[in-house]
DOKE-863361 format. One line per 8 residues: their letters; for each residue x, y, z negated of N, C-alpha, C. Coordinates in steps of 0.05 Angstrom, whole numbers, m for minus. Each point is the difference from the previous one (the first is absolute). Layout:
N
a = X:Y:Z:X:Y:Z:X:Y:Z; ...
END
This chain:
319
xxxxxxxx = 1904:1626:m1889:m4:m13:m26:m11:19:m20; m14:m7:m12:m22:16:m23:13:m13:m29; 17:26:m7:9:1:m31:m16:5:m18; m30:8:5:m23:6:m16:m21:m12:17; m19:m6:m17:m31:m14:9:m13:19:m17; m21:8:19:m20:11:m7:m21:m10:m20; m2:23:m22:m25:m12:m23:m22:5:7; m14:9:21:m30:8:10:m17:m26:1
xxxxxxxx = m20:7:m13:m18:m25:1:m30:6:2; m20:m21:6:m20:14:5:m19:17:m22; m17:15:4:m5:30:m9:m20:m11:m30; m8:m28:10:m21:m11:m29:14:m4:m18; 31:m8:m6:15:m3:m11:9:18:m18; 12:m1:m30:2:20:m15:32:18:10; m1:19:m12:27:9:7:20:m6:m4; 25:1:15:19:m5:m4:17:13:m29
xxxxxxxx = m4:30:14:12:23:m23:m26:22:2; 7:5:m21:m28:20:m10:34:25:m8; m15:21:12:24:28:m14:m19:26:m10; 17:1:m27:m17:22:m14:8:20:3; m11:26:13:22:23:m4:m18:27:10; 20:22:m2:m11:20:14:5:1:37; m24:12:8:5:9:28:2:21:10; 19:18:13:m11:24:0:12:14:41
xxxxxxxx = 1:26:m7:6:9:26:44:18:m5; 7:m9:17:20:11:0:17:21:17; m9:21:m8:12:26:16:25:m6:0; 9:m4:22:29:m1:11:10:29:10; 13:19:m24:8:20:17:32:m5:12; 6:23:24:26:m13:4:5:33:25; 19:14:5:14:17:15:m24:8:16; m13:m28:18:m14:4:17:m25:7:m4
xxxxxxxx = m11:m7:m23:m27:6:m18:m19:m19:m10; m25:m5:3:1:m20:m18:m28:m20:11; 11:m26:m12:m13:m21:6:m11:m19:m14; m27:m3:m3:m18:m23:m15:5:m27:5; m2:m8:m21:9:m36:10:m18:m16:m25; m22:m26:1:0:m10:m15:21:m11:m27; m3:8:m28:23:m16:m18:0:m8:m25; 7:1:m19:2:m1:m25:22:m23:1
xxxxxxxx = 14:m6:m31:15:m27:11:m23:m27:m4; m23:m12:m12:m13:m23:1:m13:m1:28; m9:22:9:m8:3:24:16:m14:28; 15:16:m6:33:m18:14:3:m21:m5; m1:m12:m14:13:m32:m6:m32:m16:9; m22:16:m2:m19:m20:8:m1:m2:28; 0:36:18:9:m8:32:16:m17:2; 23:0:m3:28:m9:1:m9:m36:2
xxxxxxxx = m4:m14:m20:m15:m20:m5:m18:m10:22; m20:13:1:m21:m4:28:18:4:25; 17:12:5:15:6:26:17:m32:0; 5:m5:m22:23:m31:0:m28:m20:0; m26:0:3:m15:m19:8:m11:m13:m29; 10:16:m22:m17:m19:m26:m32:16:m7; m18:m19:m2:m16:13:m11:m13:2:m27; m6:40:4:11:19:m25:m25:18:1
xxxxxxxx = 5:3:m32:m33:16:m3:18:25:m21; m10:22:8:2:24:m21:m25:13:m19; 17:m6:m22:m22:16:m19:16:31:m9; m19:23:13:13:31:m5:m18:10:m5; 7:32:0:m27:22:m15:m2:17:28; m9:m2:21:m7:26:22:m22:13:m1; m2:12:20:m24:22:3:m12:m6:27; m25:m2:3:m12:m1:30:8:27:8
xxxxxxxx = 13:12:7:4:22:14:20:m9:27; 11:18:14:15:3:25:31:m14:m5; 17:m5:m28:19:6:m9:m8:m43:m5; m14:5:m10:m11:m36:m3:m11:m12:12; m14:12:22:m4:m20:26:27:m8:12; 24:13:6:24:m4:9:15:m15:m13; m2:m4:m25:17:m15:m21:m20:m34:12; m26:m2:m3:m16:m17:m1:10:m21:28
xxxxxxxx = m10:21:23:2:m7:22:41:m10:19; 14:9:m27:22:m1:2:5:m32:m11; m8:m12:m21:1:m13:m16:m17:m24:17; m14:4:14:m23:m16:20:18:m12:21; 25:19:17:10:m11:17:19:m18:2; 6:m3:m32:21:m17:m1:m23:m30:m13; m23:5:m3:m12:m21:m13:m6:m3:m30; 7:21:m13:m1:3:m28:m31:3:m4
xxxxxxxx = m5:m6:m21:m30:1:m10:m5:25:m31; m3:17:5:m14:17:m20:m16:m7:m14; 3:m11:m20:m12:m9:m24:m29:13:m11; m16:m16:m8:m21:19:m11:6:16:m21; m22:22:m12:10:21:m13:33:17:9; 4:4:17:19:12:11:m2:32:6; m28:m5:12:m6:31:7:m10:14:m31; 20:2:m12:m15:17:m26:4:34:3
xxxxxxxx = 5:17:4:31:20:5:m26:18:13; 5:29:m9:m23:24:15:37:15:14; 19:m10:m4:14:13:29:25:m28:m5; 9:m6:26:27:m14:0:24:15:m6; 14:m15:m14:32:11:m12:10:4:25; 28:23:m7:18:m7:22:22:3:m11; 24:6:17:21:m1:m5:21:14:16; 22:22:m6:9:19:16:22:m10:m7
xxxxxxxx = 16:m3:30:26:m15:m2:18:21:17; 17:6:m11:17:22:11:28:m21:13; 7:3:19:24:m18:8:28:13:m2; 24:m9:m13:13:12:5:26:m8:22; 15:13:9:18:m10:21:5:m31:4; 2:m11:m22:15:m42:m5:m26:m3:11; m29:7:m1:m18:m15:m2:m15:m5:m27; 13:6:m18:m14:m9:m28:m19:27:m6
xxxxxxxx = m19:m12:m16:m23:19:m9:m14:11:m18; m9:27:2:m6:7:m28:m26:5:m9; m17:m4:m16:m31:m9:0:m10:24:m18; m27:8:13:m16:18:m17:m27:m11:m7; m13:m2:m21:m27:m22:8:m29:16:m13; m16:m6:12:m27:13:m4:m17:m35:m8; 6:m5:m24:m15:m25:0:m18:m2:m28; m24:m14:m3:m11:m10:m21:m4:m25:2
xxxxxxxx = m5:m18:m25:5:m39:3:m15:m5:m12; m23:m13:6:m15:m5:m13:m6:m33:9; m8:m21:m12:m10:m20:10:m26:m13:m22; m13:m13:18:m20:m19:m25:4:m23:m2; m7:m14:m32:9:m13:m8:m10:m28:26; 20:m18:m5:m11:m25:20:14:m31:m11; m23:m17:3:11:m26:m8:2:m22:21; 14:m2:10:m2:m24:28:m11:m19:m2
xxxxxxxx = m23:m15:5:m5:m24:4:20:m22:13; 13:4:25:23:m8:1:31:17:m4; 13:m15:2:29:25:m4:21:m8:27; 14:16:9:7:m10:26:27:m17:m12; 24:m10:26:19:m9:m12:19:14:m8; m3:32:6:25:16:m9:m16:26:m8; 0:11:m14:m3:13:m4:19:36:m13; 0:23:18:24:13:0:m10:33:m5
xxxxxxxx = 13:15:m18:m16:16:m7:29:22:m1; m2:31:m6:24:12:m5:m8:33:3; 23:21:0:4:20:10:m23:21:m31; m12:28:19:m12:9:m24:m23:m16:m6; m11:m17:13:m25:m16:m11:10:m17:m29; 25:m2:m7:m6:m9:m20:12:19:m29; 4:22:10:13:22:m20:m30:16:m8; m14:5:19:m21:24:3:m17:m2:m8
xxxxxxxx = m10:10:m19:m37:m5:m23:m12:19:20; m24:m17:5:m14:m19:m21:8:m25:11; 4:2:31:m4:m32:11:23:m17:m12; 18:18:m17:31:m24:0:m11:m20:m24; m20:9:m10:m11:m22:m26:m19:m31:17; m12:13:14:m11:m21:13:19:m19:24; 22:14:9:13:m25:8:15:m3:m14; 8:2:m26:19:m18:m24:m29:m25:m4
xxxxxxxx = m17:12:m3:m28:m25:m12:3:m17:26; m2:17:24:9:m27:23:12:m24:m5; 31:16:m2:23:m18:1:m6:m17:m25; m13:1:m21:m1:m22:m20:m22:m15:6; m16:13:17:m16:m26:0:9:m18:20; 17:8:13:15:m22:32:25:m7:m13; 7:1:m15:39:m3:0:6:m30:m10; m22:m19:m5:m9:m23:m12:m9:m19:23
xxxxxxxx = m4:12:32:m22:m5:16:19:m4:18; 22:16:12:8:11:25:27:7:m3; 8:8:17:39:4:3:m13:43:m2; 16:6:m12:m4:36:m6:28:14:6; m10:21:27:35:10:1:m3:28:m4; 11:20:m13:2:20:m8:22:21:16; m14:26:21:23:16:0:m9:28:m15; 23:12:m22:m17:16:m14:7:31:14
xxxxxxxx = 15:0:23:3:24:15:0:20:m9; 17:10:m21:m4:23:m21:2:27:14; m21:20:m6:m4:30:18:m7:7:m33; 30:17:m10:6:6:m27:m26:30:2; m2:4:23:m20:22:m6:m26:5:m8; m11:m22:6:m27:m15:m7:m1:m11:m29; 21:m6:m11:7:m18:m21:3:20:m24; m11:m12:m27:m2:15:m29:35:2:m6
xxxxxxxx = 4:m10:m23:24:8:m10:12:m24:9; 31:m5:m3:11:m25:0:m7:m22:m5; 1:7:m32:m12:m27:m21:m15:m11:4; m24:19:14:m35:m11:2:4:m11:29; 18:3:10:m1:m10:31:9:m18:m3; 33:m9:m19:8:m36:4:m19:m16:m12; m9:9:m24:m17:m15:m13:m21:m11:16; m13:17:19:m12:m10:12:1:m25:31
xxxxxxxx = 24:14:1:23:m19:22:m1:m32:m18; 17:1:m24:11:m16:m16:m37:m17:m8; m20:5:m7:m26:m18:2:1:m12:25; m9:16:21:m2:m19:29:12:m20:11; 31:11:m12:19:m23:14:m2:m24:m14; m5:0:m25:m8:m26:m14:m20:m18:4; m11:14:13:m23:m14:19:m2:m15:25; 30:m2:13:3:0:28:22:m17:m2
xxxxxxxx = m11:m6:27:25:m25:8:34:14:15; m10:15:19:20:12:11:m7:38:m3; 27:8:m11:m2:29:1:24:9:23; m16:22:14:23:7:22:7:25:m6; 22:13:8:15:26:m7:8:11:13; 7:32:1:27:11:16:14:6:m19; 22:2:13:21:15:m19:m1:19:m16; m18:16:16:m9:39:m13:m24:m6:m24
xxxxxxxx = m10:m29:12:m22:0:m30:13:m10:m24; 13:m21:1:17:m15:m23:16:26:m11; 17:17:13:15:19:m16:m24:21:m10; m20:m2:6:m24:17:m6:m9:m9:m34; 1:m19:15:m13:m16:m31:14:m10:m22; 24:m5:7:12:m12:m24:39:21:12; 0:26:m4:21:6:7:26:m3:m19; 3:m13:m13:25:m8:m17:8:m21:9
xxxxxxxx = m22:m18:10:12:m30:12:7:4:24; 16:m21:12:19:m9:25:m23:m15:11; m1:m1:24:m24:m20:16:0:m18:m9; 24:m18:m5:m1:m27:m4:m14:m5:m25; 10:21:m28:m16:8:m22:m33:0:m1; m5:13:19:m28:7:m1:m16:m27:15; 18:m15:18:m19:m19:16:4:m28:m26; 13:m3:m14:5:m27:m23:m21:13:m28
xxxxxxxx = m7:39:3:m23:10:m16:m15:m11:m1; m17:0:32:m24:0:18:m5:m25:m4; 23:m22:m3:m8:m31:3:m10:m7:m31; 22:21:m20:m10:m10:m20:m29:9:m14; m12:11:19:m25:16:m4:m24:m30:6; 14:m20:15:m17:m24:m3:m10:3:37; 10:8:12:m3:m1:35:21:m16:5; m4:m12:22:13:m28:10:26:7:30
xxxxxxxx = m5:21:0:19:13:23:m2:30:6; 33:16:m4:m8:21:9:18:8:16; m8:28:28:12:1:17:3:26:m3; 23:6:5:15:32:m4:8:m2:34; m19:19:13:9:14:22:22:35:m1; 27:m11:26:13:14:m7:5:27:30; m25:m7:18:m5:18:22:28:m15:12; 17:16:19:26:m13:12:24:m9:m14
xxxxxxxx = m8:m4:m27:24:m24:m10:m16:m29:m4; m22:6:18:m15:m34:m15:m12:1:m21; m6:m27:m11:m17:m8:m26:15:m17:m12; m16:m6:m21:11:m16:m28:m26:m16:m5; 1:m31:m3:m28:m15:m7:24:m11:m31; m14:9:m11:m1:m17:m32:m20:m20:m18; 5:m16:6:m20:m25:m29:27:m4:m22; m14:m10:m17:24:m15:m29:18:m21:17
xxxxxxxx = m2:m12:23:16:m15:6:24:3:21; m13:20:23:10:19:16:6:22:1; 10:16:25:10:30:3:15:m12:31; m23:16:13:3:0:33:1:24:12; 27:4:6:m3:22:16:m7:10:33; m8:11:12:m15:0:22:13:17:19; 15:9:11:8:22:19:m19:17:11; m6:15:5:m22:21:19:10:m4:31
xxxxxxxx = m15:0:12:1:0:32:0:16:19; 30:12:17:3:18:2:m20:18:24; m6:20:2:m14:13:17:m14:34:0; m4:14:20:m5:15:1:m11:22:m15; m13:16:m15:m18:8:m19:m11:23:24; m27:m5:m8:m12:22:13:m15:13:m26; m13:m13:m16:m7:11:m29:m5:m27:m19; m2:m1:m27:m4:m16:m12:m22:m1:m14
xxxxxxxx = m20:6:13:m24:m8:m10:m16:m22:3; m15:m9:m21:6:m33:6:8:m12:m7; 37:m2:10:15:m21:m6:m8:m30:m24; m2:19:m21:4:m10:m27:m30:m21:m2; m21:19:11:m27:m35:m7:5:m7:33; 13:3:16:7:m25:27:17:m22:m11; 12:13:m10:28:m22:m21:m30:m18:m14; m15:10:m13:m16:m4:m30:m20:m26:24
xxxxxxxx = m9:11:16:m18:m19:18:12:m26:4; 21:6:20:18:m27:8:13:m17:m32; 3:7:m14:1:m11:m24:m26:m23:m8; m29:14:m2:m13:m7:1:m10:m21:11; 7:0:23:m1:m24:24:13:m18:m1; 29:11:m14:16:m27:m10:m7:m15:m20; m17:11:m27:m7:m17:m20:m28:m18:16; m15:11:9:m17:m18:10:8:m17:23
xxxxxxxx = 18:m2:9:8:m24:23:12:m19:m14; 16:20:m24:29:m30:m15:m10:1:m26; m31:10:m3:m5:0:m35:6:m25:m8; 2:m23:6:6:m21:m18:29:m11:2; 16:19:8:33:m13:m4:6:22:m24; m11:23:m6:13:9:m25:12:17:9; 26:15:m27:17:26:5:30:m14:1; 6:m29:15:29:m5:6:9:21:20
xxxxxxxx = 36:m7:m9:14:25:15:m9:m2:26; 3:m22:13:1:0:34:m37:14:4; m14:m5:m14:m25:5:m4:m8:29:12; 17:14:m21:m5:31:m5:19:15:13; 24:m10:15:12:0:23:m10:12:26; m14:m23:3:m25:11:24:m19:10:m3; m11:0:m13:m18:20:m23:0:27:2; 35:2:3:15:30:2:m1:23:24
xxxxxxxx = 13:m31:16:0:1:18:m15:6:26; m23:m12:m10:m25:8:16:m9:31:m5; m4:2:m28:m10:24:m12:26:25:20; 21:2:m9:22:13:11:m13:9:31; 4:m22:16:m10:m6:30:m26:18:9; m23:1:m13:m21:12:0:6:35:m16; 15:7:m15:1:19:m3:19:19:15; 24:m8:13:17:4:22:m25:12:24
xxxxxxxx = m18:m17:5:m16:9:24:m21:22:m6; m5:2:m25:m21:20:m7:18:25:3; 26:3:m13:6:29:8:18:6:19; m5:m13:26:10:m1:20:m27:21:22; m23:m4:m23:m19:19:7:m12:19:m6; m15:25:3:m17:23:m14:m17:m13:m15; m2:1:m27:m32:2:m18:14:m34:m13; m28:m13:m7:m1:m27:m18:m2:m16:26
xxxxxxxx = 17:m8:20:m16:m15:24:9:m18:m1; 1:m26:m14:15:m35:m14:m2:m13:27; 11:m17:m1:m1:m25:29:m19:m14:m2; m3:m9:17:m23:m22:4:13:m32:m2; m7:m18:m5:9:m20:m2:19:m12:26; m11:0:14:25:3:33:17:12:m8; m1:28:3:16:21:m10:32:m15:m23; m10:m4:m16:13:m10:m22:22:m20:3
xxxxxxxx = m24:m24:20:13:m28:7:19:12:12; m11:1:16:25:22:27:30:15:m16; m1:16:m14:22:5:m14:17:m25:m18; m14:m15:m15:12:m16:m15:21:m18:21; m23:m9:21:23:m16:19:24:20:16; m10:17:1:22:15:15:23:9:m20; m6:m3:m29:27:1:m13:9:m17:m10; m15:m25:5:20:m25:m12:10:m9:20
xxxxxxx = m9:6:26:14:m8:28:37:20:4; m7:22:m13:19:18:m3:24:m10:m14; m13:m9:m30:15:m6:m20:19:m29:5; m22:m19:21:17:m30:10:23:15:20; m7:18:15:30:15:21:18:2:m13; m5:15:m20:30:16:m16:9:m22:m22; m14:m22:3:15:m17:m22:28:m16:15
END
C-alpha cells in the first residue's frame, strides 16, 4: 500500500517546486580523513525532493568547474533540473564538516552568493527557499524580491538554517529572518535555530512569535525528542523515530523534502491536527533514514513508503 503518490509529471509541465538556495561541496572530515559529497541545505531538499519523485527545478550560484559538474550531475540523478542562470560562480562554495563522535557537525565555509534578479513567467506550486541563501548579500536581496513576487502566487516554505558564522550581527540577522517569514506560508526550524534567534523565548514562545509574524504554520524540529507543528489553532507534537545515527547530515532538509511532498499531495485539506500529524510523521520517517546513512543520502519514495508501513504495521502490534 502507497502512503504517498508520487508528484512527477510530465517534463512540459511547469514545476512542481522551484528551490532557491545555495549549492555547494561538502568536505566531510572525520578520524578517517576526508570526503566530498554534493550539499548545501536547498540543494538537499531539492535532491531529496527529486529522489521522492516530485518534479523540482533549482535556482543556485555554481561554477563550471570540477566541484560543479558534481553538484550538477548529482542533482541530474535524482531528476532535478538546474535552473537557468545557475552557472554564475568563477569557483563553487564548499563546506568543511568536521564530525564529532554523536554524529553531529561542525561547518567551515568557503562561500560567495550571488544570484540574478529573475521574474517567473510561471511560478511553481511551492515554492521553498532557506539556509545562507537568504542571510548572504548580495544574493539574499534578490531572493527576498523572489519571495514577494511569489508569496501571492504559490504556497512558500522557508528553512532559515542559521550558520551564525556566515551571519552579521544578531539584530541584522532576525530582522532579516523576521521579513521572510512574513512572507511565507510555512516556516521550519530546529531547536538550535529558534534558541539562536530569539534566545529569551521558550519554543513554544518563539513558534506563536513566528505565527504572529503572519506565516500559517511553524515547525520546531527537536532532532530525538521530535517536533512541534504550530498554527493559531493547533500544536502537534510529533515523536522522532527511533534509529541508528551514523551522522546527521541531511537529516533536517530530508525532514524539509518529505514535508514538501506532504503539502503537495494534501495541499487542499489544510493545517488540521490529524493533517499535520502525518505531515509529521512522514517528514520524521524520511529523516530517521537519512541518518541511518553517510553524507545527505534522503530515501527515495519506495524507500519512504516502505518505512511508513513498516511502522504503522509496528504501531497496530503493540496496540
Amino acid at each position: 500500500m502507497d502512503y504517498l503518490k508520487t508528484a512527477r509529471h510530465d517534463a512540459h509541465q511547469s514545476l512542481d517546486v522551484m528551490v532557491v538556495g545555495e549549492a555547494l561541496i561538502d568536505v566531510v572530515t572525520t578520524s578517517h580523513g576526508k570526503v566530498e559529497h554534493p550539499g548545501g541545505s536547498p540543494a538537499n531538499v531539492a535532491y531529496g525532493l527529486g529522489r521522492l519523485g516530485v518534479t523540482t527545478g533549482l535556482l543556485t550560484a555554481i561554477a563550471p568547474d570540477p566541484r560543479g559538474v558534481s553538484i550538477e550531475n548529482h542533482l541530474l540523478s535524482a531528476g532535478v533540473v538546474l535552473l537557468p542562470g545557475s552557472k554564475s560562480l568563477t569557483r563553487t562554495a564548499s563546506a568543511t564538516a568536521t564530525l564529532a563522535p554523536d554524529g553531529s557537525a561542525r561547518y567551515e565555509f568557503d562561500i560567495s552568493w550571488d544570484l540574478a534578479p529573475i521574474a517567473p513567467a510561471v511560478f511553481p506550486k511551492i515554492l521553498h527557499t532557506g539556509s545562507i541563501a537568504t542571510f548572504l548579500s548580495p544574493g539574499a536581496s534578490a531572493v527576498k524580491t523572489l519571495l514577494e513576487q511569489a508569496h501571492r502566487h504559490c504556497m512558500i516554505t522557508y528553512d532559515p538554517n542559521v550558520r551564525p558564522a556566515l551571519l552579521g550581527s544578531h539584530t541584522e540577522a532576525t530582522a532579516i529572518f523576521e521579513e521572510l517569514a512574513a512572507l511565507t506560508d510555512v516556516v521550519k526550524l530546529s531547536d538550535e535555530d529558534a534558541r539562536w534567534l530569539y534566545p529569551q523565548k521558550s519554543l513554544d514562545e518563539t513558534a506563536a512569535h513566528i505565527l504572529g509574524l503572519g506565516t500559517g504554520l511553524t515547525i520546531i524540529t527537536r532532532g530525538a525528542k521530535g517536533s512541534q507543528f504550530t498554527t493559531t489553532a493547533a500544536n502537534v507534537s510529533i515523536p522522532a523515530v527511533k534509529s541508528k545515527v551514523a551522522d546527521t547530515i541531511g537529516a533536517g532538509d530530508s525532514y524539509m523534502s518529505a514535508l514538501i511532498l506532504g503539502f503537495l499531495t494534501r495541499g487542499t485539506e489544510g493545517f488540521a491536527p490529524a493533517v499535520l500529524d502525518q505531515l509529521g510523521h512522514t517528514a520524521s520517517a524520511a529523516a530517521a533514514i537519512t541518518v541511518q546513512r553517510a553524507g545527505a543520502n534522503p530515501p527515495t519514495l519506495k524507500e519512504l513508503n516502505t518505512a511508513i508501513e513498516a511502522h504503522s504495521v509496528a504501531q497496530y502490534a503493540g496496540a
